[in-house]
N, C-alpha and C positions, 0 to 999 in steps of 0.2 A: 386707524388708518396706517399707522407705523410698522407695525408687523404683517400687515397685506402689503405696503411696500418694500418688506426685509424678502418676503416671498418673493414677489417680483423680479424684484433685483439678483435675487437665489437663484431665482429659472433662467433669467436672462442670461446669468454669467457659465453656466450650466450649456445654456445652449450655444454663446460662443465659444466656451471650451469645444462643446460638440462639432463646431462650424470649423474651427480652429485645428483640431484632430483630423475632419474628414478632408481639407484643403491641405495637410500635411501626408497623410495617404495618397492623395491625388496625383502630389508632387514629387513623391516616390517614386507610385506605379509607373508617373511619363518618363521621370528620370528614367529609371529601369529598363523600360520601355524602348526608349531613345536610343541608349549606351547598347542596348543587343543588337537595336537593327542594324548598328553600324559593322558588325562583326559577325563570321559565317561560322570559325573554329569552335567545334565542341569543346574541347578547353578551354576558350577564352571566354566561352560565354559563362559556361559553369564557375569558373573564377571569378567574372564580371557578377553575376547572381548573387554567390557567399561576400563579395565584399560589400557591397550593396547592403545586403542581409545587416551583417554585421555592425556598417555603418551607422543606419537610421532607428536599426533596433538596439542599439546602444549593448551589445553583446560581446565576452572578450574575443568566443572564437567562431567558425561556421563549418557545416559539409555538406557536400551533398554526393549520394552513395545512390550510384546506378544499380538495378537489377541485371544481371548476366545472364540471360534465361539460358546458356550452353553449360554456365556452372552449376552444377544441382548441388554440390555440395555448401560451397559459399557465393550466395548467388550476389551478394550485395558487395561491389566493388566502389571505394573511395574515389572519385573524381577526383576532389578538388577540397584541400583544406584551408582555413585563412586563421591565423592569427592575428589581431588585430594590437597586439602589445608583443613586436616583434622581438623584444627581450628577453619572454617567455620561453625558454626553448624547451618547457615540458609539454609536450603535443597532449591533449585530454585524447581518452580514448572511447570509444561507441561501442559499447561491449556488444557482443551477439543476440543477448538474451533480448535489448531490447529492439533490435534490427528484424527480430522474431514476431516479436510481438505487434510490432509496425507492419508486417508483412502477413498476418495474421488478421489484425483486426483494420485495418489498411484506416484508423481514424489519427487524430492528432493526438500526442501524448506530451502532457506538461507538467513538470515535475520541479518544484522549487525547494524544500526538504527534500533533499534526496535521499539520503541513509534513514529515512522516515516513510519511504515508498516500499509498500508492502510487493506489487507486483514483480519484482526485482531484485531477487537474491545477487548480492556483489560478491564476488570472490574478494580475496583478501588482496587490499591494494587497489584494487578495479576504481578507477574513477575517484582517486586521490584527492586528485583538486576542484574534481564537477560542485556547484553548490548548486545551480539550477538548468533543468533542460528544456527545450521546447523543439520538437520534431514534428513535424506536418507530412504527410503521404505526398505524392507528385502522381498524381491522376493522368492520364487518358484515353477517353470514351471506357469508361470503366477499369481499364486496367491501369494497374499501379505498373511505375517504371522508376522510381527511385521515394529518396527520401532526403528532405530539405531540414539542416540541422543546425540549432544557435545553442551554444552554451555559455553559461555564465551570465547571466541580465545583470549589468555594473551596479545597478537601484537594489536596495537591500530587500525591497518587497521583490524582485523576482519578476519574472516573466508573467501576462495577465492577459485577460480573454483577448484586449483590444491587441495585442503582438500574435493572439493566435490565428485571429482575423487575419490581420493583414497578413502574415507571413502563408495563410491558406490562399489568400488570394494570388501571392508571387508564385508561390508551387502550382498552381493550376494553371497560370498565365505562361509559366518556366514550362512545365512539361510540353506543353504545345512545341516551344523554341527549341527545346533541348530534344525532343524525340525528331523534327523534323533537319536538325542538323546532324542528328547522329544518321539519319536516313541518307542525308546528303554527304554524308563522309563515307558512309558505306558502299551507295553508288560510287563514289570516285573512285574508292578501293578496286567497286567490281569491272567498272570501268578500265581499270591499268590492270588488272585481271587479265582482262580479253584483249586489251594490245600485248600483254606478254604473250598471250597464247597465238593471236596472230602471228607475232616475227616467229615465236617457236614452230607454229604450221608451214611457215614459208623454208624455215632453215630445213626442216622434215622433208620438205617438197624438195630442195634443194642434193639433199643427199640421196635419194630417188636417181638412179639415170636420167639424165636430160631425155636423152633418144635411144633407141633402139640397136643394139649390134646389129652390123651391116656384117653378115657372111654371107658369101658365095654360097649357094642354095637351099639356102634356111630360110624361112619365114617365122620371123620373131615376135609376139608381142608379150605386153604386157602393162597390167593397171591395178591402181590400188587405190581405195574409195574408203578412207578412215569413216567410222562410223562419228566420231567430234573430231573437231577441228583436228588435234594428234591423235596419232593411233599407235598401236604396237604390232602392224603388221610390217614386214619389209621383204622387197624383194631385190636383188644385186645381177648384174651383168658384170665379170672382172674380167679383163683379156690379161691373161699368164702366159702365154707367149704367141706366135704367130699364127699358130695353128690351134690353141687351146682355148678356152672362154670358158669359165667360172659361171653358173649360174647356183643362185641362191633365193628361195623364199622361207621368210619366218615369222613363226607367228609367236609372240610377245605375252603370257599373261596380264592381265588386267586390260585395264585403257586409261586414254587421255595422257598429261603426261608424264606419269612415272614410266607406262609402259613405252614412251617416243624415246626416254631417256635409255632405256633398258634397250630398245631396236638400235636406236646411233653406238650404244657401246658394242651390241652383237655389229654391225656393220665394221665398225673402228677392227675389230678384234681378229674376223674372218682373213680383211684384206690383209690384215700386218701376217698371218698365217702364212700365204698365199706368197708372200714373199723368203720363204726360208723352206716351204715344199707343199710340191702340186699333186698330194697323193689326197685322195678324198677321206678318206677316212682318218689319216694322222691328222691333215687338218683341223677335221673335228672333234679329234681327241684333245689337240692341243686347245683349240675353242673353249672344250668346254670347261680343262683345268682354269684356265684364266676368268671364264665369267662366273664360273663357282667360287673364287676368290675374291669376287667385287661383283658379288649380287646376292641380296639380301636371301634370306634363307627361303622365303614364301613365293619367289620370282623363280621361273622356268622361261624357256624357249623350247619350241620346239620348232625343228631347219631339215627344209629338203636341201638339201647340195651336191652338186656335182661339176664334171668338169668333163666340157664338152671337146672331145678332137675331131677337129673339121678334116683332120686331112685323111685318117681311117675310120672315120662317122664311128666312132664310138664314142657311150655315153659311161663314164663312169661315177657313179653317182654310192650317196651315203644317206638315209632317212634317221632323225635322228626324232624319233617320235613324233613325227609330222601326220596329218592326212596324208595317207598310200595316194599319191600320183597316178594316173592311167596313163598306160604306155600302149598305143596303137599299132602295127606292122602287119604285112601282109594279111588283114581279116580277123586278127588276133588280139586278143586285149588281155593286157598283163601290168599288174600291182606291183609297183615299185614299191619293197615295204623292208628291203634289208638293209641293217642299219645298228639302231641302238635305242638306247632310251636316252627320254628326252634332256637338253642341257642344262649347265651350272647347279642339279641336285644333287650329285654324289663325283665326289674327284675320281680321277683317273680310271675310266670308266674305258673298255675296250668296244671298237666301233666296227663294224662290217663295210663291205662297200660289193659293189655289183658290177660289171661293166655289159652293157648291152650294145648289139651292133643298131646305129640308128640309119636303117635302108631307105631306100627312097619311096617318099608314099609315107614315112612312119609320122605320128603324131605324138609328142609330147604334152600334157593338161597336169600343174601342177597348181594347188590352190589352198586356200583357208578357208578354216570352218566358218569363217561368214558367211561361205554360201551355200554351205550343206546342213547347217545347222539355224539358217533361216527360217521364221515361222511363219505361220501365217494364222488366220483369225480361231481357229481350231486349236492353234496351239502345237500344231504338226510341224516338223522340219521336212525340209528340200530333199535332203535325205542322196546320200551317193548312187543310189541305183537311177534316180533320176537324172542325175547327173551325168552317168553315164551312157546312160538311154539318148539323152538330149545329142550326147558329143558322138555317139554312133550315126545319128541320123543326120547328123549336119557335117563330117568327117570332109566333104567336101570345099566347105568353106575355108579359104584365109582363115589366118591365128586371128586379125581382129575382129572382121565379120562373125568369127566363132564364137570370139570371149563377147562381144555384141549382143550374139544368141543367146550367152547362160544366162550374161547378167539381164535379158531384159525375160526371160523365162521364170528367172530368180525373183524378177519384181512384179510378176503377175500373179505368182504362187502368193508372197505378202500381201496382195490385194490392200498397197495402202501403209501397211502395220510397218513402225519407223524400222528403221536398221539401228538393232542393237550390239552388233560387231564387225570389226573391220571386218573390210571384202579387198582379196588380192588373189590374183588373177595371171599368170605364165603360161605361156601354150607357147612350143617349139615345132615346127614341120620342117618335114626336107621334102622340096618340092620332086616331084616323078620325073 
């Protein structure tokens, strides 16, 4: 009977250790558990995680190393490191090779002889003071997003199935927490994104004309429909003296907004022109020395400009790699196109300039490739001859009823298909 009772008592003790162990797991996991819900910050959780780790797994130190799926060359970036023997100020290091092989075989890797592990050629030095590792993957719905790391188990036997247990089980509970707050900080990011882009869209809108030049027998309009919120189209009304008015449209490489940045500095740059001389073409010359010296080499403009005198209806105007404008008069249609090539690509660049008489009856239509280079489901653009077609048959209407007409001709040719680039739009008439 004495040895059936040694057994007994064997299993019994056995099974409260067992009881004993898994009521200490339990007591972790709420811990754990408890201490994240209180807290939103990707850093504090990931901090909160590794000391936690370190604590209950009796370990000197902890990491945990996010995947940066943007870095292909070192995708695995260090959150968060804990030393748990703040004395230590030799940080252990996580060599690559085995951040490789975690990322590779996405299982748990535990290693207590370490210079006795064949999978892992050490450089000389690497991992000086490591004597045991235990690294567990961070899962979710299949895909790995980092790696949960303890070094050093204080216990001379090392790190053992039951620490690989549990620490499997924090890394799967952790990823859940840690991929949904990294989601939750990125919204915020993208969130304060689009209110920057907002006030940037209003300040855009802002430097736009309010209204329209009031001249004495002119019918003026003009609009401009950024394709995102900024655009890098612009169009300018400057009055230069009583009788003169500066008209300007540009169109900006790229979009959004480098290219909003790039149109406020062409704006900024034309008007300070405009104050030291009203010749259209030096204007532009001088334009374009200055935004060739503060624009990046792969940035262009290209700017119709001219300067309007009301009081002998002449138009003198400068193209400076723009779409050729259409200039209407007595029955007649003529291509505004002298000028130059387009701005801030090569210094001191010599510019032409035109002057036309604008008689009564004439129509000015100056515009961006938004709307000539419009597609539609074919793949087709709008295309100038259309354009011009349209603005001969409709010659009768008002500037806004006109620009009314392309744009809404414009978006019946798209049938739908989004707008992929700014649309701006100037039409000048003198009435009969």
């Amino acid at each position: 009977m004495c040895p059936k009772s040694y057994k007994e008592d064997d299993q019994l003790s056995k099974e409260n250790l067992r009881l004993k162990s898994a009521v200490e797991e339990l007591s972790i996991l709420n811990d754990m558990a408890t201490a994240i819900a209180s807290t939103q910050s990707l850093d504090q959780i990931t901090n909160l995680i590794v000391k936690k780790c370190v604590k209950h797994l009796k370990s000197e130190q902890g990491s945990i190393q996010l995947i940066d799926e943007k870095d292909f060359v070192n995708p695995f970036h260090t959150m968060i490191r804990i030393r748990d023997n703040i004395d230590d100020k030799d940080s252990l290091r996580f060599d690559k090779q085995i951040s490789d092989i975690m990322l590779a075989n996405k299982k748990p890797l535990l290693i207590n002889e370490f210079k006795r592990e064949e999978k892992i050629a050490l450089r000389e030095n690497s991992f000086l003071k490591i004597r045991s590792l235990l690294s567990v993957p961070m899962i979710i719905k299949g895909k790995m997003i980092g790696i949960l790391s303890l070094f050093n188990k204080e216990s001379d036997d090392g790190f053992n199935e039951t620490d690989q247990r549990l620490l499997q089980i924090i890394a799967a509970q952790s990823a859940n927490v840690i991929e949904n707050s990294r989601l939750f900080e990125e919204e915020k990011k993208l969130i304060l994104i689009q209110q920057e882009i907002q006030v940037a869209s209003e300040i855009q809108k802002n430097l736009l004309p309010l209204k329209m030049p009031d001249i004495n027998g002119y019918d003026i309009y003009a609009i401009n429909i950024p394709a995102r919120e900024v655009g890098g189209d612009y169009y300018d009304f400057i009055k230069v003296s009583e009788n003169k008015t500066a008209i300007a449209l540009g169109d900006v490489s790229g979009k959004g907004l480098p290219a909003s940045m790039l149109m406020a500095n062409l704006q900024a740059t034309l008007r300070g022109q405009l104050l030291f001389c009203n010749c259209a073409k030096d204007c532009i010359k001088r334009a374009n020395n200055l935004l060739h010296k503060s624009t990046d080499i792969s940035k262009f403009v290209t700017l119709f400009f001219g300067i309007l005198d009301t009081e002998k209806n002449i138009l003198t105007y400068c193209n400076a790699g723009h779409n050729v404008p259409v200039f209407l008069a007595k029955g007649n249609k003529f291509k505004l196109d002298k000028g130059g090539m387009l701005l801030s690509c090569i210094e001191d660049t010599n510019y032409d300039e035109e002057a036309i008489s604008f008689e009564k009856g004439s129509t000015l239509v100056v515009f961006s490739d938004g709307i000539t280079e419009a597609m539609n489901e074919a793949e087709e653009e709008y295309g100038e001859e259309r354009l011009y077609d349209l603005i001969e048959n409709k010659l009768s209407l008002s500037s806004k009823l006109l620009a009314e007409e392309i744009l809404g001709d414009v978006k019946i040719f798209t049938s739908g298909i989004p707008q992929m680039d700014d649309i701006t739009l100037l039409i000048i008439k003198r009435y009969e």
